[in-house]
C-alpha positions as semicolon CSV with decimal commas, in nm:
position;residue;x (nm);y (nm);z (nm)
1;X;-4,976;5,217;2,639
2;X;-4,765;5,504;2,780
3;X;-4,615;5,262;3,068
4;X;-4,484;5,033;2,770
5;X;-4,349;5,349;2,521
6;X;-4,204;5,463;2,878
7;X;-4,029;5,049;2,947
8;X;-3,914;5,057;2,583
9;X;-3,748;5,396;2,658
10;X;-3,559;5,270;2,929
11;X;-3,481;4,901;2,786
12;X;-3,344;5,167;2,492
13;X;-3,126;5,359;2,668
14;X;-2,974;5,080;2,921
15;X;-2,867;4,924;2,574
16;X;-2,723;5,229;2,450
17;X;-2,543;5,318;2,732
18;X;-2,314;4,970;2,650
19;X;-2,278;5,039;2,323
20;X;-2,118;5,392;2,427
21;X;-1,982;5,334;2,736
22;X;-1,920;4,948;2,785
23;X;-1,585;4,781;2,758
24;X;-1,607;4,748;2,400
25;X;-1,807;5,022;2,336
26;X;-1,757;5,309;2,113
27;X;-1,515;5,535;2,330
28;X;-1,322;5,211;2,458
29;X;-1,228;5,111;2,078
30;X;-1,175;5,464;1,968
31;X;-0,837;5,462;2,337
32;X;-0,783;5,158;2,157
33;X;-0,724;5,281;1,808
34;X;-0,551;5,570;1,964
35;X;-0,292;5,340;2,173
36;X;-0,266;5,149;1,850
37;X;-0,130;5,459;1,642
38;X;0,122;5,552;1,895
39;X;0,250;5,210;1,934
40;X;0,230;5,154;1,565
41;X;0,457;5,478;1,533
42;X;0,684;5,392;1,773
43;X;0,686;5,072;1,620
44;X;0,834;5,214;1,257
45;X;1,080;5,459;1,479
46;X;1,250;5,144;1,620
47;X;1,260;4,946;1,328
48;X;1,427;5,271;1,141
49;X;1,698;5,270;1,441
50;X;1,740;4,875;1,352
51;X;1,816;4,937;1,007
52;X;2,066;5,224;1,061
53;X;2,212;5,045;1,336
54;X;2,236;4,728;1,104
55;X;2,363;4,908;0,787
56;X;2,631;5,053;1,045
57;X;2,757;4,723;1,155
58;X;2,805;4,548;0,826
59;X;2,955;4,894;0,707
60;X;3,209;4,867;0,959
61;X;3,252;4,475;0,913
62;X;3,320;4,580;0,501
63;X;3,517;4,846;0,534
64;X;3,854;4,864;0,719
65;X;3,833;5,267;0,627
66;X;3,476;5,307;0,855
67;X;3,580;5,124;1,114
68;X;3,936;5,372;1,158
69;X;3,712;5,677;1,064
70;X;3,475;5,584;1,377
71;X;3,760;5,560;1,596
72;X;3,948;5,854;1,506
73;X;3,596;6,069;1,573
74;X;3,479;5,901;1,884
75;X;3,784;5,721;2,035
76;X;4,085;6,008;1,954
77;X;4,308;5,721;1,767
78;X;4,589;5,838;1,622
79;X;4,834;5,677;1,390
80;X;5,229;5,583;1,437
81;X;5,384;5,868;1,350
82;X;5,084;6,123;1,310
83;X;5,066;6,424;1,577
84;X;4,778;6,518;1,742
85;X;4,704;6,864;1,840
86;X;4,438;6,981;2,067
87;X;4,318;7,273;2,000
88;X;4,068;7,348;2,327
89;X;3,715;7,622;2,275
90;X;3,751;7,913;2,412
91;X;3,413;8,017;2,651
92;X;3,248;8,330;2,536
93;X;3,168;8,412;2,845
């Protein structure tokens, strides 16, 4: 009787050792879900950058006005007849 408790012990805990340790076992799916959050996350960053990025572009195929704003800012355009003064930043140091 004691040899058969003692077999059922180990048939026990050779099956519990691939629920918690197999490939799909407990701490394998609980990586998984992990993995899944970060790339879900990452995921909704992206798509955020697509819709600025795509509210952007039709802005600046609408209006003539966002399109010159953007290139005065980040290109230094300057109009016929306008005078541009450089001021430079003086290092505190």
């Amino acid at each position: 009787m004691k040899v058969a408790i003692g077999v059922l012990v180990v048939v026990l805990v050779a099956l519990q050792q691939r629920i918690w340790f197999g490939q799909s076992g407990y701490f394998e799916r609980k990586a998984l879900a992990a993995r899944y959050a970060e790339q879900q996350q990452r995921a909704d960053a992206l798509t955020l950058r697509n819709a600025k990025l795509t509210a952007e572009v039709l802005a600046l195929k609408r209006d003539s006005a966002a399109f010159e704003s953007r290139a005065r800012s980040e290109l230094g355009m300057v109009r016929e007849g306008e005078v541009f003064y450089l001021v430079p930043e003086v290092d505190e140091q």
